[in-house]
N, C-alpha and C positions, 0 to 999 in steps of 0.2 A: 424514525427521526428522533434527534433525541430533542429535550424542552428546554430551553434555556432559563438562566436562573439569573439575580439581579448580582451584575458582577461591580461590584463597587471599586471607587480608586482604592488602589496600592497601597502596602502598608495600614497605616493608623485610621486610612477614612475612608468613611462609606462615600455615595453620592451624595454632596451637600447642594443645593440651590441648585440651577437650572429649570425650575418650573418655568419658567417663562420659553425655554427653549424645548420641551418638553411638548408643551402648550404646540405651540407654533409647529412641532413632529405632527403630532394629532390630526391639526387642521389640516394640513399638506398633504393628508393619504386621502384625502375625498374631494380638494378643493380641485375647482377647473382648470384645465388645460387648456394650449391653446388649440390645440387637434379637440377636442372637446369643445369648446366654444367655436368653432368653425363650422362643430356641426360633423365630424368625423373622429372621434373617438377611438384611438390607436389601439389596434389587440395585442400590444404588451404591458408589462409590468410596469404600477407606477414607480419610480426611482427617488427616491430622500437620500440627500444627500449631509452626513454630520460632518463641517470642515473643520479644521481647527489643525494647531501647530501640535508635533508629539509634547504632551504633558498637559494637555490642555483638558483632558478628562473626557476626550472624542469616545473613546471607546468605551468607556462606564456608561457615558451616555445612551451612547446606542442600544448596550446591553439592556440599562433601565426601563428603555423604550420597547425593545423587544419584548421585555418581561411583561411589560402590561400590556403589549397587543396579543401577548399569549393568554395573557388570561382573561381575554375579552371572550375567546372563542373565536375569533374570528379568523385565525388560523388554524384550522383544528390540525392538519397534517406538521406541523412545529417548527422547528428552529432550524435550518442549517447555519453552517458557518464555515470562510475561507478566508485564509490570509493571502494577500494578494504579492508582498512584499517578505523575502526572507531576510532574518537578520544577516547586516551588512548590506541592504540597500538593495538588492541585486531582486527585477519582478519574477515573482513566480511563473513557471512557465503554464500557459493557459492550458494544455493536457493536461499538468497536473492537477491544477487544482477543479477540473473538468472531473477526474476520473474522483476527487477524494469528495465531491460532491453527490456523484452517483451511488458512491459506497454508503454514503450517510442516509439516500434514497433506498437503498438496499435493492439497489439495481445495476445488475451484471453489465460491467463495463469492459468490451470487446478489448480481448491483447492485440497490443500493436497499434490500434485505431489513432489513426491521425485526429485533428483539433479538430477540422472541422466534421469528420464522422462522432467526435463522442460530445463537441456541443449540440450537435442534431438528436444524438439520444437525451441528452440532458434536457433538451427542448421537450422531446417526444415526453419522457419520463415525470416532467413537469405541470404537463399541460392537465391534468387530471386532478393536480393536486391544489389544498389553499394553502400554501406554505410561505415563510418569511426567511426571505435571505440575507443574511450580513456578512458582508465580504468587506473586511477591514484591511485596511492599508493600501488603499487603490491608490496606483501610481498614474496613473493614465484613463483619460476616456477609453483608449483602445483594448485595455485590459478587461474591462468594466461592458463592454456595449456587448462581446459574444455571451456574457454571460445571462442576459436579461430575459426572463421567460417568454414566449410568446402566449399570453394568458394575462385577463387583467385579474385574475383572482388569486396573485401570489404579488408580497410586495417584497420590495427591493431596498434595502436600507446598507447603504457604502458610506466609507467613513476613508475618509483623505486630507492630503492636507491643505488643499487649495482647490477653488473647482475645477469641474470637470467639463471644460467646454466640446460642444461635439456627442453629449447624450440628450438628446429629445427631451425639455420638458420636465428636468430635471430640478428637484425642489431642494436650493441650499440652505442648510442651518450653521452659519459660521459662529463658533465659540470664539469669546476671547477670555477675556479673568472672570474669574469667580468673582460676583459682589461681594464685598465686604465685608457683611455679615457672616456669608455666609465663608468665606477663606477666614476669618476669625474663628469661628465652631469648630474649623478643621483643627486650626493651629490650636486648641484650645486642645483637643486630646491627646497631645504630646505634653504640651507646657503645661498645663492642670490651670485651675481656675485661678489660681493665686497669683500666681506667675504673673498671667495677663492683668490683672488686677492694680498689680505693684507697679506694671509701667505698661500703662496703654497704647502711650504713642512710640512705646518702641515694638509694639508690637503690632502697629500699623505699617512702621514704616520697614518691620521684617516683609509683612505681606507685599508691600509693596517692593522690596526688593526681590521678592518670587514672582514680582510681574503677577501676581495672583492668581496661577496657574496651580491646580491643584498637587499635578507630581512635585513640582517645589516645594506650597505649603508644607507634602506630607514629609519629604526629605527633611525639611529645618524642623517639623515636629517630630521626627524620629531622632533626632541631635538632642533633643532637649527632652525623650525620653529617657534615654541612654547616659543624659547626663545634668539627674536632678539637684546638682548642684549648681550650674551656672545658669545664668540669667539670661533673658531676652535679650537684653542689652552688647550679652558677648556674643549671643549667635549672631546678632548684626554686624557687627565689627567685623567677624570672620567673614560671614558670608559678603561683604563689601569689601573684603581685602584679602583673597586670594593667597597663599601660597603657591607661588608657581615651581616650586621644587618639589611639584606632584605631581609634575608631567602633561599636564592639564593646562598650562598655561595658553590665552589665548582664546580659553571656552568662556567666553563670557556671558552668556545668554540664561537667564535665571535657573531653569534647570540644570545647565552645569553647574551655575553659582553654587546652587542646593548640594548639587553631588558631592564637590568638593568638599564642602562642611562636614556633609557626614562621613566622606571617604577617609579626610585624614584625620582623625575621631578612631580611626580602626586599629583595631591591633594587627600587627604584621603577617599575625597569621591568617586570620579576617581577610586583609586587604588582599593577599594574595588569591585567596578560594574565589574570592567577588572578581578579579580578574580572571580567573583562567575559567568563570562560567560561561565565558564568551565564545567558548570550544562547544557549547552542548549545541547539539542539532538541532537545529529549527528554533532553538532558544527554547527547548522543551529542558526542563532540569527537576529530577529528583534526586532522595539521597542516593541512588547506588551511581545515577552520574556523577555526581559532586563527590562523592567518597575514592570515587574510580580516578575521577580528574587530580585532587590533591592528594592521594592516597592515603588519608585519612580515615579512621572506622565508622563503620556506618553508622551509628546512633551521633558520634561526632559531624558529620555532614545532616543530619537531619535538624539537628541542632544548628546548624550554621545557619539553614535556609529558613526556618522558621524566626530567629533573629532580625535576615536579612527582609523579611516579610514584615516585621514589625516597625524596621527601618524606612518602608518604604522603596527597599532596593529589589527587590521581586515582590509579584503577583499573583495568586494565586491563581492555578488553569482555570479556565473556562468550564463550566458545566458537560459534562463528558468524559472527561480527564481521568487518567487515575489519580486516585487519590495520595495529596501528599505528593504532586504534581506545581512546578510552580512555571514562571515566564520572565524572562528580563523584559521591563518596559521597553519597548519602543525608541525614548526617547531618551533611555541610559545606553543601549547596545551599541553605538558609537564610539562614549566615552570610553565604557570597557574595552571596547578594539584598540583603542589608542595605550589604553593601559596596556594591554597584552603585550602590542608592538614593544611599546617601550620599555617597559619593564623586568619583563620574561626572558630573558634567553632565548635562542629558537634551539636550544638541547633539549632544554626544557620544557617546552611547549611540545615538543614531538613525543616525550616522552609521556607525559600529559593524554595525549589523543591515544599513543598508542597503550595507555591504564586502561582507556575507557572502553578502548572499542573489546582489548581484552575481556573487561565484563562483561560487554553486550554479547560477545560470543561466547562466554559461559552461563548466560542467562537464557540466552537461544538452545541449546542444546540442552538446558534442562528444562525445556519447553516443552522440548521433542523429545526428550527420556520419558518423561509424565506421559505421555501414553503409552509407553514399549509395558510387556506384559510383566507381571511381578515376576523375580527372581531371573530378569534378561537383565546383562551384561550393563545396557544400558540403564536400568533399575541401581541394578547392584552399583555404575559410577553414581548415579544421582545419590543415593544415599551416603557417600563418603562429600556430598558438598555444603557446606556451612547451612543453616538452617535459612537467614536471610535470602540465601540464592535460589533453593527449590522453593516449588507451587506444591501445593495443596492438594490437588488434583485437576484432570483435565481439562475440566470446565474454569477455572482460575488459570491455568497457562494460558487457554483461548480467547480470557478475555483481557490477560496482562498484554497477550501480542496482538488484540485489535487496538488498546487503548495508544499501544507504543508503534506501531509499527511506522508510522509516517517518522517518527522520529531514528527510526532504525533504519529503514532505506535511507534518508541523509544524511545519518552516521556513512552508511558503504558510500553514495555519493562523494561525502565531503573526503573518506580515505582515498576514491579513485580518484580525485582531482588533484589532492596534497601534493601531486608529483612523482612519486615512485618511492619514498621514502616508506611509506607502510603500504605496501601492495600486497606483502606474501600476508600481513592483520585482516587488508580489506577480501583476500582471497576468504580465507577461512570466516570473514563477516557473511561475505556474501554467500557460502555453502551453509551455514548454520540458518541464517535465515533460510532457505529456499527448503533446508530438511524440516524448520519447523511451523512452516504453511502447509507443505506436503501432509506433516502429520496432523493437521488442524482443520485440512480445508482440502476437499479433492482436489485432482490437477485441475479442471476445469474451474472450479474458487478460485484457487492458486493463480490460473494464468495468467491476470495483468500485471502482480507484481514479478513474477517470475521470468516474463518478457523482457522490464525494465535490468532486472538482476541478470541475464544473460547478458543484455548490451555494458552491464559495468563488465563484466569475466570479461565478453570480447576487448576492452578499454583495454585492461591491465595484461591480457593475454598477447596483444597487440604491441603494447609497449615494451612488454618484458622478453617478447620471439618467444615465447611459449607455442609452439605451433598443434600441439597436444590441444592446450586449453581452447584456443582459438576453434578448432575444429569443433570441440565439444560445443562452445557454444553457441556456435553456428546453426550444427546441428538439432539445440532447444530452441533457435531463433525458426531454424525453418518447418520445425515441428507445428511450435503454435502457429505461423502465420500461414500455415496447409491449415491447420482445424479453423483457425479463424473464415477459410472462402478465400485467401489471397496466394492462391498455386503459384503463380508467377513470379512474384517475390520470395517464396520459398525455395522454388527451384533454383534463383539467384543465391539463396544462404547455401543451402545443399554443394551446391557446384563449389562454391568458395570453401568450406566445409572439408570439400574432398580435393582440394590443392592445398590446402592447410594439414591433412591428416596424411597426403603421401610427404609433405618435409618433415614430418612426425617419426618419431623413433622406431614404431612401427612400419614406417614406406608404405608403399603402394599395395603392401599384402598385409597392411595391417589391418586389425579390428574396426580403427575409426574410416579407414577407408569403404570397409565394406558395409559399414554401417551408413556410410554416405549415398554407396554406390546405389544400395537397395531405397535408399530415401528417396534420390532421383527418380529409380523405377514407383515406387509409390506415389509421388509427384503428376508422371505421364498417365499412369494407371485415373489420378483423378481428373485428369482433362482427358481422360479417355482416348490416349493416343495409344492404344494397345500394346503394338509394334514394338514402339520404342521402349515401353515398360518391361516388354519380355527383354529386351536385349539389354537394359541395362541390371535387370535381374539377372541373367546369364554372367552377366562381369561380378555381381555380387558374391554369384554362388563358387564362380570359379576360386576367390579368395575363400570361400568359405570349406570348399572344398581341401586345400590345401591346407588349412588351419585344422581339418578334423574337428569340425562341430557339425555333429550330426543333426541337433535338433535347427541348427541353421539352416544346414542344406536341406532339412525336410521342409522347412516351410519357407525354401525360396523356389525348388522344385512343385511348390503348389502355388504359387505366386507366379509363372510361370505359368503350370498349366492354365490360371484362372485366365490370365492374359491372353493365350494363345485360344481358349475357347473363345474369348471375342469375339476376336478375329476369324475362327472358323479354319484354323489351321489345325483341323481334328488330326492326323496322324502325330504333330507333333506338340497336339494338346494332350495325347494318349500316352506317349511319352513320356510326359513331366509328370505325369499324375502317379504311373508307373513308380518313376523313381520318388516322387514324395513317398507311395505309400512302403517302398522297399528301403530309404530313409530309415520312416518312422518307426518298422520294424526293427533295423538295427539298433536302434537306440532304445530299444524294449517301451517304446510308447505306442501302445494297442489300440489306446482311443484314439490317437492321431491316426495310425493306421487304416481304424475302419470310417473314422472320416474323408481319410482321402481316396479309399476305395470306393464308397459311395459315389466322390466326384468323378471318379473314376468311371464310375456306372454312366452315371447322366451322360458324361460324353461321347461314351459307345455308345448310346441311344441314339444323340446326335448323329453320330456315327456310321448309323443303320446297321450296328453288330446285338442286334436285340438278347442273344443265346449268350455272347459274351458278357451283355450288362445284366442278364441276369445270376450269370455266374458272379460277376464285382460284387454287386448286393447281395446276394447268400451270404460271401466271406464276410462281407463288412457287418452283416447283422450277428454273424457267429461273435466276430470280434468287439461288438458291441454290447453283447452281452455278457462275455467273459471280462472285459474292462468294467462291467458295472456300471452303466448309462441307459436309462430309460427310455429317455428322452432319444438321444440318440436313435436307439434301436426302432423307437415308433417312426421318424422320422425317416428308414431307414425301407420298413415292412410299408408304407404309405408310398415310397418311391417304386417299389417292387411291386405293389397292386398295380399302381401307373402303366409300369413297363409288360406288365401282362395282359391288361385292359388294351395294351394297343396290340398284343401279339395274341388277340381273340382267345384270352386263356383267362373265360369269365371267372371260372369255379376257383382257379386258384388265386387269381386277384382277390374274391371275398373273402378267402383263407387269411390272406394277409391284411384285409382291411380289419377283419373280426381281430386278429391277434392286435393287431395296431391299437385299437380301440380296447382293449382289453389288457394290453401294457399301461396305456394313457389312467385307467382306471386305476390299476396296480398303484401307478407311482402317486395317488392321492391319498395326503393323510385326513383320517375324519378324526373329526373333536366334537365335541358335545353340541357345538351347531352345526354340522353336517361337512361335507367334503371340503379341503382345500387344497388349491392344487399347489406343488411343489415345486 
C-alpha cells in the first residue's frame, strides 16, 4: 500500500486553520457509538465522515488527517484511496473502484467477478489488515456502505458533500469558511504583505466575497500573483462584477466568482489549454496529455500546468502519482465542461481527443518495445522515437503503466462511448494496451484488465459489424471466464463467438470458427461431459483438416483421444491417438510424436493389448531420445516398468526403472552446492 503524504489546497496554499476540525477527526475515531453504548459494539469499520461543499478544502483535510494517523502508527498497513465520483458528475461504478482497491492491496482480483464477488474478496482481503481508507467524493450512502470493512481495526474516512444518511454511526465533520485569520494567511501568499497592509478592509471584504472557501481564496490569490500590479481593491470589483461574455454567466457561487477572475486574466492561448483539460481521463493530466490535447511541445505544456498550479487551477496528484502528475479540482471540472461546450467547436474537440489518445497509443507501444530484445524490429521502431516518448528501461515502463493505467483504460472507455467517431483510435488504444500488460504482467496479472478491454473490442466491434472483431473477443471473454471456474458463461461467449466468426470473411471453415469450435469442446471437456467434447473437437478438426494445419489436427486428434479415454470408448480412443501421433510425425514434430505415442500406450493397456503397448513405448522412448527430452524419456521407461510389472516381466521392468532413475540423474546439473534438478 502506498503512504499518503499531506496534500495541501491547490495552487498558492497549504492547509491553513482547521485545527478545530481536525481536533473533532481525532476524537470521533474512539468516541462511542450507539451499537457501543448498547452494549454491542458492531464488527465493522468506524466511518468519519469530511462534509463540506467542492472548494471547501474537504479533501486537503482529509489528506492532513490521514497524514497524521499514519504517522501515529496506528495503521501500519497505510493508505488506500478511491474516487468515488468521475469528472462530470457521473458515480463510479462500485466494480470499479472494488478491483483499484484490491490492486492497491496487491491482491489478485478475479476477471469478470461481479460486485458482489470482488467486495467479498475486499472484505476477505481486508480483514487482516490495519489500514485507513479515504474514498473521496462519495455520492451516496449506497456507494459508501459496500465498501466498509468488516473489521474494527481499519478506519474509514469519506469526504462528500452532504451527509450520508443510511450508514451506521456515522461521524460528520461539516466544513464551512475558513476563519478569517486564517483565509487572510492564504490571501496573503498571493498579494504579499503590503498589499494587505495598504487596504485591509478590502481585503476582508475580498474573503468574504470567496465565501471564505479556500479554492476561492487561492484563485483571487493567484490573480494578484500573476498581477503585481493591481490592487485588492480591483480584484474586488472584478470578482463582484462578472463579465458575462465569458460564457460563465450565471455561475455565481464564490468559486466560480474566483474562477472567472482569474479565467479572464488569461491569455487566449492559456484559456484555451485550461479548457480543453477537461478531455483528460479521470481528470488525471500531465504534460504529454496536455501537449497531446493542444498540440503544443512538451516543455510548453509542462510549462502551462505548473503556471496553472500556481494559479490555483490544478492540483497536484495525490501521493502515488507519477510525477509531474496534476488534477482538476472538483470544484472547477464543471466550469471547464461548460467552457468546452461552449467555446470549442466539436471539430475541434474531436480532433483534440483524437491528439491524445494518439500519444497514449504511442507511449503504450514503447512500453511494450522496452522489453523486445535489442536489435528486434520493435527496438529498432523505439529508437527512431523522440527521446521524451521512450522509457529508460523495463522497470521504468512498468512503473509509468501502473502509475497511468487507470487513466488509460478511460482514455479507451471515454473513445468507446464518444459514439463511433474515433473507434478505429479506440481499436488501436485498446490493442496497445493489452500488448503492453501482456509484456509487463503474465496473462494471469493481465486478466482483469484484459476482461474489461475485451468487453470495449466487443462495444465497437458490435457497433461497427465487424463480425471478425466480435468473434475474437468473445473468444478472450470466454477464455478468461473458463480459467476464472465460470464454464457456463463461457460456453455462452464461445457459442456466440462461433456465430459471429461463421459471418466472418472466413465462414464456417474459417480459422475463428474453428478456434471457437475446439473452445466449446474445451468448455464440455471441463465439466466433464466427455462425449460432447469429443464431438465437437471432431467439427474442429474437420475444419482444421481442410485448412492443412497439421500441428492442429495433431493436437485436436489427442484432444479427442484424451476425451474418448474418459469415456472408455478404447477402439476409438486408439484411433485418435493413432492419428495424433501420425499428425505429429508429418509435421516433423518427434517430441509430440513420442508423447502421443506414449498416450497411445496407456490406452492399449487399458485396452488389454499389453504386447501392443509395449511395442507404443519402445517407439516413443526411441523418439524421445532422438527429440532430446529427458524428462520425457524417464517418464516414458517408468510407464514401460508399469506395463511389464503387470505382464510378470519383473527383470525387465527393473531394467527400465534402473535406466529411469539413471536418466533422472543425467538430466541434473551440480554446482558447487550439490545437485539441482533441471
Amino acid at each position: 500500500m502506498t503512504e499518503a503524504a499531506v496534500d495541501g489546497s491547490p495552487g498558492l496554499g497549504g492547509l491553513l486553520g482547521r485545527q478545530s476540525e481536525l481536533a473533532r477527526l481525532r476524537a470521533d475515531i474512539d468516541g462511542a457509538g450507539l451499537d457501543t453504548m448498547a452494549g454491542r459494539p458492531a464488527p465493522r469499520s468506524r466511518v468519519l465522515l469530511v462534509a463540506g461543499r467542492p472548494g471547501s478544502g474537504r479533501t486537503a483535510l482529509a489528506e492532513e488527517f490521514a497524514q497524521e494517523q499514519l504517522a501515529t502508527g496506528r495503521y501500519p498497513d497505510g493508505l488506500l484511496r478511491a474516487r468515488l465520483t468521475d469528472p462530470g458528475g457521473e458515480p463510479v461504478p462500485l466494480e470499479r473502484v472494488t478491483r483499484e482497491l484490491l490492486t492497491a492491496l496487491d491482491v489478485p482480483a478475479p476477471a469478470g467477478a461481479d460486485e458482489d464477488d470482488l467486495t467479498d474478496v475486499l472484505r476477505t482481503a481486508l480483514a487482516g489488515h490495519r489500514a485507513l481508507l479515504l474514498l473521496d467524493d462519495v455520492k451516496d450512502a449506497g456507494q459508501l456502505a459496500e465498501l466498509i470493512p468488516d473489521t474494527r481495526d481499519c478506519l474509514v474516512l469519506a469526504v462528500s458533500r452532504g451527509p450520508l444518511t443510511g450508514i451506521p454511526d456515522v461521524r460528520p465533520c461539516t466544513l464551512g469558511a475558513l476563519d478569517p485569520s486564517a483565509a487572510l494567511s492564504l490571501l496573503r501568499r498571493g498579494a504579499g504583505e503590503i498589499r494587505i497592509t495598504v487596504d485591509p478592509t478590502a481585503a476582508d471584504r475580498l474573503i468574504v466575497a470567496c465565501g471564505g472557501l479556500p479554492a476561492a481564496v487561492v484563485l483571487a490569490a493567484g490573480w494578484l500573483a500573476m498581477r503585481p500590479e493591481s490592487t485588492i481593491a480591483e480584484a474586488l470589483a472584478k470578482i463582484t462584477r462578472p463579465d458575462d461574455a465569458d460564457g460563465l454567466g450565471g455561475a455565481e457561487d464564490p468559486v466560480a466568482l474566483a474562477f472567472r477572475l482569474v479565467y479572464a486574466a488569461l491569455p487566449s492561448g492559456a484559456a484555451r489549454t485550461l479548457r480543453l483539460m477537461a478531455l483528460a481521463p479521470s481528470g488525471v493530466l500531465d504534460a504529454h496529455t496536455v501537449a497531446a490535447l493542444t498540440g503544443c511541445a512538451l516543455g510548453a505544456a509542462r510549462g502551462a500546468l505548473e503556471n496553472f498550479a500556481l494559479l490555483g487551477l490544478v492540483r497536484p496528484a495525490p501521493p502515488g502519482g507519477e510525477r509531474g502528475e496534476y488534477r482538476v479540482p472538483g470544484a472547477l471540472d464543471p466550469l471547464l465542461r461548460i467552457l468546452l461546450r461552449t467555446r470549442e467547436r466539436p471539430a475541434e474537440v474531436l480532433l483534440a481527443r483524437a491528439r491524445m489518445l494518439e500519444r497514449a497509443v504511442r507511449r503504450l507501444r514503447a512500453c511494450q518495445a522496452v522489453t523486445e530484445p535489442l536489435g528486434s524490429p520493435a527496438r529498432q521502431w523505439l529508437s527512431g522515437l523522440p527521446a521524451a516518448l521512450r522509457f529508460e528501461d523495463p522497470a521504468d515502463a512498468a512503473r509509468w503503466l501502473a502509475a497511468r493505467l487507470p487513466a488509460l483504460t478511460a482514455a479507451a472507455r471515454m473513445a468507446v462511448a464518444d459514439g463511433g467517431d474515433l473507434d478505429t483510435l479506440a481499436r488501436r488504444l485498446i490493442g496497445a494496451l493489452a500488448g503492453a500488460l501482456l509484456a509487463h504482467r503474465d496473462r494471469d496479472g493481465a486478466a482483469p484488465e484484459l476482461y474489461r478491454l475485451h468487453e470495449l473490442v466487443l462495444d465497437v466491434a458490435t457497433r461497427r459489424g465487424l463480425a471478425g472483431e466480435r468473434a475474437a473477443a468473445l473468444l478472450g471473454l470466454g477464455d478468461l471466464d473458463l480459467a476464472a471456474g465460470r464454464p457456463v458463461l463461457a460456453l455462452e461467449r464461445y457459442r456466440a463467438a462461433l456465430d459471429a466468426a461463421r459471418a466472418d470473411r472466413g465462414g464456417p471453415d474459417g480459422p475463428l470458427a474453428a478456434r471457437a469450435l475446439e473452445s466449446v469442446g474445451d468448455t464440455y471437456a471441463e465439466l466433464a461431459d466427455w462425449q460432447r467434447a469429443a464431438d465437437w473437437y471432431g467439427r474442429a478438426l474437420a475444419i482444421q483438416q481442410s485448412r492443412d494445419e497439421p500441428a492442429a489436427v495433431a493436437r485436436l486428434h489427442g484432444r479427442i483421444g484424451a476425451a474418448l479415454t474418459r469415456t472408455r470408448h478404447w477402439t476409438e480412443a486408439l484411433r485418435a491417438w493413432r492419428a495424433a501421433a501420425a499428425a505429429h510425425r508429418r509435421g516433423g514434430d518427434r517430441l509430440g510424436q513420442a508423447a502421443a505415442l506414449a498416450d497411445l500406450a496407456t490406452v492399449q493397456e487399458y485396452a488389454g493389448r499389453p504386447q501392443e503397448a509395449l511395442r507404443s513405448g519402445e517407439e516413443a522412448l526411441r523418439l524421445a531420445g532422438e527429440a532430446g527430452d529427458p524428462e520425457l524419456a524417464v517418464q516414458v521407461r517408468l510407464l514401460l516398468a508399469r506395463m511389464a510389472e503387470r505382464m510378470g516381466r519383473m527383470a525387465q521392468a527393473a531394467r527400465y526403472r534402473a535406466a529411469g532413475s539413471g536418466a533422472a540423474l543425467e538430466s541434473s546439473v551440480v554446482t558447487e552446492d550439490g545437485p539441482c534438478e533441471t
